[in-house]
C-alpha positions in Angstrom: 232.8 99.9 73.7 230.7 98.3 70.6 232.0 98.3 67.5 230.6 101.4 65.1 228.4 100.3 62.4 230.4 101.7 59.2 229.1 100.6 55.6 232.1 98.9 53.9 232.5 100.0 50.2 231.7 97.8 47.6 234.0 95.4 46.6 234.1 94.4 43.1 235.0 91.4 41.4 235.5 91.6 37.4 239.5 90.1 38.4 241.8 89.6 41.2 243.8 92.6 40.8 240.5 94.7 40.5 239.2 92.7 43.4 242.0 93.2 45.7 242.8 97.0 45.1 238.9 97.4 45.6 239.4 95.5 49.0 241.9 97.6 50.0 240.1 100.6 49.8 237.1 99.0 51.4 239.5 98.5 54.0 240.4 102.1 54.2 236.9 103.5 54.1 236.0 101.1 56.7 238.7 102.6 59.3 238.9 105.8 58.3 234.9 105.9 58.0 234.5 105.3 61.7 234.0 108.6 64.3 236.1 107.3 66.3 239.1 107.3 64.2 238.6 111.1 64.0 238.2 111.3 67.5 241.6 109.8 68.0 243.4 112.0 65.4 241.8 115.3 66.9 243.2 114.2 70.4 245.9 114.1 68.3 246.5 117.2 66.9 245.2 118.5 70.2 248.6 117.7 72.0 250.4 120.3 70.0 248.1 122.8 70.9 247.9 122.3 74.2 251.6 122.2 74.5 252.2 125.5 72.4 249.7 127.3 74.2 251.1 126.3 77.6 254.2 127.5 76.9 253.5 130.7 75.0 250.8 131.5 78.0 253.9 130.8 80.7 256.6 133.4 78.4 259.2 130.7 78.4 260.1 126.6 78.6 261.3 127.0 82.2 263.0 124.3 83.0 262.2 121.8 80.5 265.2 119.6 79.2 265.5 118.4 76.0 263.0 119.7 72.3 260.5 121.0 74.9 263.3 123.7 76.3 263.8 124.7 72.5 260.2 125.2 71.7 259.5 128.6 73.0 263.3 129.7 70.9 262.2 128.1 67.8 258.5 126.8 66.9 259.9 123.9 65.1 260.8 122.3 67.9 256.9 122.0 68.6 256.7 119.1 66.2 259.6 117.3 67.2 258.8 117.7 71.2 255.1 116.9 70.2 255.8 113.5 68.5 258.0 112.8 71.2 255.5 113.6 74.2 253.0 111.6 72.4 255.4 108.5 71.9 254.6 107.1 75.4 250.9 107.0 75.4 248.8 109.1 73.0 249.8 107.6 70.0 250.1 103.7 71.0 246.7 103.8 72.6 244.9 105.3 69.2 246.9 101.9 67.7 245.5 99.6 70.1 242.2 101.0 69.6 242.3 100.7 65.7 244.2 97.4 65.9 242.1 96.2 68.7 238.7 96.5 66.2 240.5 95.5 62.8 238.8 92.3 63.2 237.1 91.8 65.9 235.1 94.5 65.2 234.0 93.0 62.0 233.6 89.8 63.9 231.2 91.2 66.2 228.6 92.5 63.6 228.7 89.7 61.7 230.7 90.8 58.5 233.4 88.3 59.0 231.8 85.5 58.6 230.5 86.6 54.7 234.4 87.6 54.4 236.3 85.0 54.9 234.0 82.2 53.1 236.7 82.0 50.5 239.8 80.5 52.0 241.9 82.6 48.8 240.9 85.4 50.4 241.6 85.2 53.8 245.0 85.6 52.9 244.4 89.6 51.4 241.4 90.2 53.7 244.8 90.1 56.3 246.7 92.2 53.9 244.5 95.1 53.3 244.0 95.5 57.3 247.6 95.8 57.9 248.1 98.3 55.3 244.8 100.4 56.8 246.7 99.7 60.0 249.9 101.1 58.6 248.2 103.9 56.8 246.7 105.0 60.5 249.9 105.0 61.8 251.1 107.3 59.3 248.0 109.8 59.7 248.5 109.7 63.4 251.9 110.8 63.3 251.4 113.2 60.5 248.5 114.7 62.1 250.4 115.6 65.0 253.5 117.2 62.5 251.1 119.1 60.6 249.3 120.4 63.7 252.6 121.3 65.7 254.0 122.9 62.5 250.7 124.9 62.1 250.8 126.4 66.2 254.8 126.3 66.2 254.7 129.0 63.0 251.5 131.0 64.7 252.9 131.3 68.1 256.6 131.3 68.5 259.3 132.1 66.2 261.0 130.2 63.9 264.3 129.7 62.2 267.4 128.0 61.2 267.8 124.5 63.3 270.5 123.7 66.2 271.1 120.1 66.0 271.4 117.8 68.8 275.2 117.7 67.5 275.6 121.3 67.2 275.3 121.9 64.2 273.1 124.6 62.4 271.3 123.6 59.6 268.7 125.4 57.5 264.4 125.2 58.5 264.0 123.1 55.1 266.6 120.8 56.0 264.9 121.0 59.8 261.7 119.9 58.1 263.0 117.5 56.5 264.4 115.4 59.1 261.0 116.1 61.7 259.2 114.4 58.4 261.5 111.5 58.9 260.9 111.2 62.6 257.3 111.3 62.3 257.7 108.3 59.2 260.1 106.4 61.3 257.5 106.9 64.6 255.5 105.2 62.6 257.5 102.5 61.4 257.7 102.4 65.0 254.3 101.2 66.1 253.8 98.6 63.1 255.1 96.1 65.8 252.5 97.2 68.1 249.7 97.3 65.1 250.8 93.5 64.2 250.3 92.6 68.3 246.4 94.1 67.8 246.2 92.6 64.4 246.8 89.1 66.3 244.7 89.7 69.2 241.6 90.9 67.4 241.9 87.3 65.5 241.4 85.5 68.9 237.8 87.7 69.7 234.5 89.1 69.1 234.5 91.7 71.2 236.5 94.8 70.3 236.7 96.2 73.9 238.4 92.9 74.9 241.0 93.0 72.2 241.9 96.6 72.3 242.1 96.1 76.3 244.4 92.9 75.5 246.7 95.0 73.3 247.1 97.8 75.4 247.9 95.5 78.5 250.5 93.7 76.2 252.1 97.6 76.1 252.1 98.0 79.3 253.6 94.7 80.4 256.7 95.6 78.1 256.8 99.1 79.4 256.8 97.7 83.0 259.5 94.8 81.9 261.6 97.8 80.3 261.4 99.3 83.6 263.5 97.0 85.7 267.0 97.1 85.6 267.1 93.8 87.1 266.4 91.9 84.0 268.4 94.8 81.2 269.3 91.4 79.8 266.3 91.4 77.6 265.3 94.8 77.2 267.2 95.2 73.9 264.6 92.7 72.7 261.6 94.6 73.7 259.3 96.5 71.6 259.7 99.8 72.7 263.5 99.9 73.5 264.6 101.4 69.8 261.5 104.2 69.7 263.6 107.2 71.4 265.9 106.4 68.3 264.2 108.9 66.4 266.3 111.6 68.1 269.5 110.1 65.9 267.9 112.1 63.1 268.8 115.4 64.5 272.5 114.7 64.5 275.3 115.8 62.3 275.5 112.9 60.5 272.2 110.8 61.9 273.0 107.9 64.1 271.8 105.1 61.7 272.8 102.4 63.6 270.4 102.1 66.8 267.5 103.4 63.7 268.4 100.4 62.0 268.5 98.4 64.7 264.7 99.8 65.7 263.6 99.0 62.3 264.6 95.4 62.5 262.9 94.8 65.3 259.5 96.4 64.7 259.7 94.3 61.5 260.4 90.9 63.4 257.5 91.4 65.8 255.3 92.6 62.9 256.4 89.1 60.7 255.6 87.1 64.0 252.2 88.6 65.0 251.1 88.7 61.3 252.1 85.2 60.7 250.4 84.6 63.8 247.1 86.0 62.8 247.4 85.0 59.2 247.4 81.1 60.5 244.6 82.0 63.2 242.3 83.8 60.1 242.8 81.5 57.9 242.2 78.3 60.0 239.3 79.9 61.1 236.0 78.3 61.4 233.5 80.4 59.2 230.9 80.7 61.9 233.8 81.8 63.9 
């Protein structure tokens, strides 16, 4: 997969404040100005529709357990049961595919190299992609709240809110804590984001480094899956994601949210760390 030619804005340089905001948006229009980042979101928004449409087509859930046996009762359940399907595999892949090109994507082309001249600025050229990172992450999970809000409302009914606790609370207040779940999904993948942001320092070629980050994904979804080894599954990156779910209860369940938080920040600090001392000891040509 070779790396879209996208013009990056111009970046200014009348001060360093000027400078810096004018590199973050170049960062911005430089992800965001790629086709395949809309590719990616439409899958996206997709998932909703395919899942509201699947239902509405059988008459009922079925069987389904858990937000996907509430959708077809209430719409809003769509965007909760749509972030969650999406958890596993549609969202973390658009990440590793953003992630993967942050900077081996520039490498490849050959805009690096005029980029990181100045070792001052090495230092915000790594800032400004983890904050397009963590904008992406943001639009991904939004994207799929907005479209599962959009086909919930158009195709099923929707009311006041059962709780996972019971409780009955009113559609606002039901929005209101799907908008949280879809911020703290993305929270959630930051860690994974910082893993890419690290790997793409190591390479050239964006196919490699997306293909490294995804395989890092699966290696801790396969360690997460043997109970032999629980021991260290606390510790993994994925083990707080599901915690989202605490946000439907009467009051939330902070403390495994917190606990999720925490961690996707200490893999985030290590992999950016990481990258920061890998960019920054960089040889120009490389």
């Amino acid at each position: 997969m070779a790396a879209e030619v996208v013009e990056r804005a111009p970046v200014a340089r009348p001060s360093a404040g000027r400078h810096t905001v004018a590199l973050f948006a170049s960062e911005l229009h430089l992800v965001f100005g790629r086709a395949r980042t809309w590719v990616l979101l439409a899958v996206l928004a997709a998932v909703p529709i395919l899942i509201g449409v699947a239902i509405k087509l059988s008459g009922s859930s079925g069987d389904a357990e858990g937000f996907l046996g509430q959708v077809a009762g209430n719409g809003f359940f769509l965007v909760v049961a749509s972030l969650a399907l999406s958890l596993p595999f549609f969202l973390p892949t658009a990440v590793t595919v953003i992630s993967g090109e942050s900077l081996a994507g520039e490498a490849s082309l050959g805009t690096l190299r005029n980029l990181i001249t100045a070792p001052a600025g090495r230092s915000r050229l790594l800032a400004a992609k983890m904050v397009a990172l963590a904008v992406f992450c943001l639009a991904a999970t939004m994207t799929i709240w907005v479209s599962g809000l959009i086909v919930g409302i158009v195709l099923f009914p929707v009311g006041d809110v059962v709780l996972l606790s019971g409780t009955t609370v009113s559609l606002a207040d039901g929005l209101f804590r799907a908008l949280g779940i879809a911020l703290l999904i993305a929270t959630s993948l930051l860690g994974l984001a910082g893993i890419g942001l690290f790997v793409s320092s190591l390479t050239s070629t964006p196919l490699a480094a997306m293909a490294a980050t995804f395989c890092t994904f699966i290696v801790f979804g396969i360690l997460g899956a043997i109970p032999q080894i629980h021991v260290i599954h606390p510790w993994l990156l994925m083990y707080g994601w599901t915690s989202f779910a605490d946000l439907l209860r009467d009051p939330p369940y902070w403390h495994e949210i917190g606990r999720n938080l925490l961690m996707q920040g200490a893999y985030l600090a290590v992999f950016y760390a990481a990258a920061w001392a890998r960019l920054t000891s960089r040889d120009v040509n490389g």
